[in-house]
C-alpha positions as CSV (number, residue, x, y, z in Angstrom):
1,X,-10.9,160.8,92.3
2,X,-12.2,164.1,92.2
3,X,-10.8,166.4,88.9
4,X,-11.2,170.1,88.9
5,X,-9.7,171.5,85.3
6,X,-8.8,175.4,86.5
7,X,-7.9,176.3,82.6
8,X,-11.0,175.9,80.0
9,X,-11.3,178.7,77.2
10,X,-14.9,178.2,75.8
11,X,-16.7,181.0,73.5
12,X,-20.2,181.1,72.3
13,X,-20.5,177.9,69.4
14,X,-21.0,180.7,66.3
15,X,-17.2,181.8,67.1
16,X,-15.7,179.1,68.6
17,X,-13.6,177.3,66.1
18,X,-12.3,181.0,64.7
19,X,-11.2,182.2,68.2
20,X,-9.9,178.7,68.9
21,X,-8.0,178.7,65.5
22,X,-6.8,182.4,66.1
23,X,-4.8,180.8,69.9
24,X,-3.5,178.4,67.5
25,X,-2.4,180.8,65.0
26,X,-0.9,183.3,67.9
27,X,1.2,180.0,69.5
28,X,1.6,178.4,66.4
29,X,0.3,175.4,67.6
30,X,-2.6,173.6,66.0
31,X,-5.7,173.3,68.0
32,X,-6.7,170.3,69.2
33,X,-10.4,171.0,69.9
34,X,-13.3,173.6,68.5
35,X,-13.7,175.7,71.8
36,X,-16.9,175.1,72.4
37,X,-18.9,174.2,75.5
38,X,-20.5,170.9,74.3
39,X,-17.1,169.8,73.1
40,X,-15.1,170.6,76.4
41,X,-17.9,168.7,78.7
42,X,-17.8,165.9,76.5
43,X,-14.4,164.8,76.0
44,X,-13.7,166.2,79.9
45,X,-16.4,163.4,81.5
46,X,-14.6,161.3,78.9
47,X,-11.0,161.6,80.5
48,X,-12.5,161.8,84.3
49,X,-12.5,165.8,84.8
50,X,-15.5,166.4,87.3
51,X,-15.6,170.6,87.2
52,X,-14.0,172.8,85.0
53,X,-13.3,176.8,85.6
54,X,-14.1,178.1,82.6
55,X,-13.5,181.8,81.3
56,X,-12.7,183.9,77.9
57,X,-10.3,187.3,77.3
58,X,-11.7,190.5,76.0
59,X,-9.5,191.7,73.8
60,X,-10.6,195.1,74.0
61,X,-12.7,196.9,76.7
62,X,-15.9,197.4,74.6
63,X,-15.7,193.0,74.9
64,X,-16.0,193.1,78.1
65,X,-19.8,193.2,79.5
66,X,-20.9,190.8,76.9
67,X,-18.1,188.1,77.2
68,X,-19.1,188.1,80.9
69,X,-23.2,188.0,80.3
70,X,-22.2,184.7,78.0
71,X,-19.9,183.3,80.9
72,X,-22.9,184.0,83.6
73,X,-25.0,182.3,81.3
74,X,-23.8,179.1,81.1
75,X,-22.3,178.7,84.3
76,X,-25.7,179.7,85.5
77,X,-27.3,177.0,83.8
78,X,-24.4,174.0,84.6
79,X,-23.7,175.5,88.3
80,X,-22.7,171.3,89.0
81,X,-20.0,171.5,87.1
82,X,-18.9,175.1,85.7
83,X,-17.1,177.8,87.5
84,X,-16.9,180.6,85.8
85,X,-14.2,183.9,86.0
86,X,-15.2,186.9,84.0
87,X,-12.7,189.2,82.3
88,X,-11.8,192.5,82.6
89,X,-9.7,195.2,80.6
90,X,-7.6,197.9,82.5
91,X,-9.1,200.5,80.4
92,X,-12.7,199.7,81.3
93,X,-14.6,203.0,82.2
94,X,-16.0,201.1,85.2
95,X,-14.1,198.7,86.7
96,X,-15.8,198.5,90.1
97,X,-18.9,198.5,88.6
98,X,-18.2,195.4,86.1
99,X,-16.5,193.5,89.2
100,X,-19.2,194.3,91.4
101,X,-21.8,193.3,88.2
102,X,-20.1,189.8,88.3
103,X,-19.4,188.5,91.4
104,X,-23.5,189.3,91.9
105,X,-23.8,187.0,88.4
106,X,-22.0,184.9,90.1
107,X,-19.1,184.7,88.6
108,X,-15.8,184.2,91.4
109,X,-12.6,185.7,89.7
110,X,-11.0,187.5,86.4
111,X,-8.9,186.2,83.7
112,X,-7.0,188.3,82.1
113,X,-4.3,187.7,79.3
114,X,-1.5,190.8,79.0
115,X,-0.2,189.1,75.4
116,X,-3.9,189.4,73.7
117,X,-5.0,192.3,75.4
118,X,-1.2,194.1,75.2
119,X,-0.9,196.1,78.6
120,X,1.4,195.8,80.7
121,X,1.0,193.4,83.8
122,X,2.6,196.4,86.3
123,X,1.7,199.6,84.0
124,X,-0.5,201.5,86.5
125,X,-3.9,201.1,84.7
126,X,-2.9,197.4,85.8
127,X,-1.9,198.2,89.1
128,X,-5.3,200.0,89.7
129,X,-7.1,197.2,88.0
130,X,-5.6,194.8,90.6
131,X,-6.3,197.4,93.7
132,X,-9.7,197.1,92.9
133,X,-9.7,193.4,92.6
134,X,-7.8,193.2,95.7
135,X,-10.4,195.0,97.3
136,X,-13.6,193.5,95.9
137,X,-11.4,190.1,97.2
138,X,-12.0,188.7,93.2
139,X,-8.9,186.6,92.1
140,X,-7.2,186.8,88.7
141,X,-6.1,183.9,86.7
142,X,-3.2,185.4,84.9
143,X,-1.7,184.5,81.7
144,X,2.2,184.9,82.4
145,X,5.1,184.3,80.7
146,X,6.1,184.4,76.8
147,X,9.8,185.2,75.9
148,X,8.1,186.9,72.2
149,X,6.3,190.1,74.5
150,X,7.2,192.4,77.5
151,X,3.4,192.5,78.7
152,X,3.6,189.2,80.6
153,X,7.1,188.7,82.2
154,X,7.5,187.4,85.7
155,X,8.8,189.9,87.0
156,X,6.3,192.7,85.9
157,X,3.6,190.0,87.6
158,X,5.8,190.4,90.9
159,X,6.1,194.2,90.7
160,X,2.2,194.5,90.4
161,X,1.9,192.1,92.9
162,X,3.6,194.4,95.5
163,X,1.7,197.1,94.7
164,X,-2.1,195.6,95.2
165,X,-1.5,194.6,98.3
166,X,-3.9,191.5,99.3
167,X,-4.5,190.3,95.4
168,X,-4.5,186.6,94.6
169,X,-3.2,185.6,91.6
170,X,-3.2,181.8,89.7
171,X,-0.2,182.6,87.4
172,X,-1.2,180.1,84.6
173,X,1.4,177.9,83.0
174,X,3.5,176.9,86.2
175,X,4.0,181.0,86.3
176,X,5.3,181.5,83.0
177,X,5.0,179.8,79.8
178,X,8.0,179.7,77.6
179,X,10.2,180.9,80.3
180,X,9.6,178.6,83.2
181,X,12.7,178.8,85.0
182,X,12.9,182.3,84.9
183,X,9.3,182.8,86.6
184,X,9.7,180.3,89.3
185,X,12.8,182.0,90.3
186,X,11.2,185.1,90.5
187,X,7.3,184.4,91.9
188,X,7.8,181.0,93.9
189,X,7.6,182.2,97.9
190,X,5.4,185.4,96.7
191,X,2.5,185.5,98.8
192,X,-0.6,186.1,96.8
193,X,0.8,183.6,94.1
194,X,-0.8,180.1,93.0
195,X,-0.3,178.6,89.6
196,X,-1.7,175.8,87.0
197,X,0.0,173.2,85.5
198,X,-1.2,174.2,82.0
199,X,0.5,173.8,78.7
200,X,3.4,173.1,80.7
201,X,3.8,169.9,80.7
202,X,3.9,169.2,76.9
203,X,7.2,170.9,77.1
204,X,8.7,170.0,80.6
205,X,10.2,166.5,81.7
206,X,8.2,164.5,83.9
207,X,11.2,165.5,86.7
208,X,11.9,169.0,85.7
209,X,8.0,169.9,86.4
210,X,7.8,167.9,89.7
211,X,11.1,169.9,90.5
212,X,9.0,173.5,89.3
213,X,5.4,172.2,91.1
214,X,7.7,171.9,94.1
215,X,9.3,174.6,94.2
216,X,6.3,176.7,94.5
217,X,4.7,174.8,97.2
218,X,2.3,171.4,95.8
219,X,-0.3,173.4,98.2
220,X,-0.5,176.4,95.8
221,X,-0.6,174.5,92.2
222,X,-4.0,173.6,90.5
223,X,-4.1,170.8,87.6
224,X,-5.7,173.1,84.0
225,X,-5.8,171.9,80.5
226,X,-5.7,174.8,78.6
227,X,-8.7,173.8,76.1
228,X,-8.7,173.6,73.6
229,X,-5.6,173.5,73.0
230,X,-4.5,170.1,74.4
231,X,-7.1,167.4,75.4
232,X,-8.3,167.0,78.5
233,X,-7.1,163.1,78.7
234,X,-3.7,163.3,77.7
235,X,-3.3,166.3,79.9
236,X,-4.7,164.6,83.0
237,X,-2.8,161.2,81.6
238,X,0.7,164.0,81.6
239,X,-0.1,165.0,85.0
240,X,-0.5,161.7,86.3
241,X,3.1,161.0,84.8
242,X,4.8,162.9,87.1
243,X,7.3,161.8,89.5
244,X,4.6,162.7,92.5
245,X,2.7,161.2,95.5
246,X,-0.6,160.0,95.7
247,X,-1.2,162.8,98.3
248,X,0.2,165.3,96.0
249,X,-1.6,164.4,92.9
250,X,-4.8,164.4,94.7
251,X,-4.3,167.9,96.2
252,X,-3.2,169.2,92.8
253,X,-6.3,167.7,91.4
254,X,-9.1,169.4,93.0
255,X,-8.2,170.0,96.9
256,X,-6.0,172.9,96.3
257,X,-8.6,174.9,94.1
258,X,-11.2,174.0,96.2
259,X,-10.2,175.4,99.3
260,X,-8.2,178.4,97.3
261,X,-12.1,179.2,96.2
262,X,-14.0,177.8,99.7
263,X,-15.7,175.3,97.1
264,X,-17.0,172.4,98.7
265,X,-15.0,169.4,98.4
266,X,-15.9,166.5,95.5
């Protein structure tokens, strides 16, 4: 079967295991991997994962062209099995110009995390940010959810949301991490919404994250690991655990993603 992992952090292999240990430190949860390229190919053909998206934050906007020349880079040279999304700041002087800049280095989306970066997901720098996503039609993969910050509730995701009109959005972590109940309730039926299954499933029953995949729709949820922080074959091995069909499990697995992006199928 076909495996697309939709949630892989990598940074360049002189920083790796410090930005790796710093997610760590931030969640307090130890690492389980260095970050690194080499590492997350290896141990992902290892555990069966054909295609990863892959993608970094910049924490601040002067990060922001030369986190996404490194992500062009290598995707450029592993176009079988990289995706890459760039990443963006809301207080980047040039916005258009950077989106423009990496869809033509071919680069398909944005990640963006509210909790490193601290903005807020419906502040209007946001809002703008999205417009112009929205209108470049480049998706975000959104960091959302953590009951510590205001910057990435669910319901400051939704308000944004209504104001970028036309803006797709993979709201990473079945929609909010820490608070998963809370975001379903509030983004689940939202149109522009789609979510991951990433370090969600450490924390969830088998039944209680069939109950969340479903509520959202099976159609709009993409399998992620979250490297490094978990490995790629117990995640897929947790997936796999849940109470699902074989139908389901396959469209989570690659079919969903792949049509969300026009990718061709595996």
């Amino acid at each position: 079967m076909t495996v697309i992992d939709t949630h892989a952090h990598i940074y360049p292999d002189a920083i790796a295991q410090r930005a790796a240990e710093s997610i760590g430190d931030f969640y307090h949860i130890p690492m389980c991997l260095d970050g690194t390229l080499g590492q997350l190919m290896q141990r992902g053909a290892a555990a069966g994962i054909s295609r990863f998206l892959v993608h970094s934050v910049a924490v601040t906007p002067s990060r922001v062209h030369s986190i996404n020349d490194y992500l062009m880079g290598v995707c450029a040279a592993h176009p079988d099995r990289l995706i890459g999304f760039g990443t963006l700041h809301p207080d980047y002087p040039d916005i258009p110009g950077e989106l423009a800049r990496m869809r033509a280095g071919g680069l398909q989306g944005v990640k963006l995390h509210p909790d490193f970066q601290k903005f807020l997901l419906d502040s209007d720098a946001a809002v703008a940010m999205f417009r112009e996503m929205a209108r470049q039609n480049m998706p975000a993969l959104v960091h959302t959810g953590d009951s510590r910050y205001p910057y990435s509730q669910p319901q400051r995701m939704a308000r944004a949301l209504e104001k970028a009109e036309g803006l797709r959005v993979i709201c990473a972590h079945l929609g909010g991490w820490s608070v998963w109940d809370e975001a379903w309730k509030t983004l689940a039926g939202k149109p522009g919404v789609w979510v991951d299954t990433s370090s969600s499933l450490y924390a969830l029953t088998p039944q209680t994250a069939a109950d969340i995949i479903r509520r959202y729709g099976v159609e709009r949820v993409f399998f992620g690991t979250d490297y490094p922080m978990w490995e790629p074959d117990k995640e897929l091995q947790r997936l796999m655990a849940l109470p699902l069909s074989e139908r389901e499990r396959e469209m989570i697995l690659h079919e969903n993603f792949e049509r969300f992006l026009g990718l061709s199928p595996g």
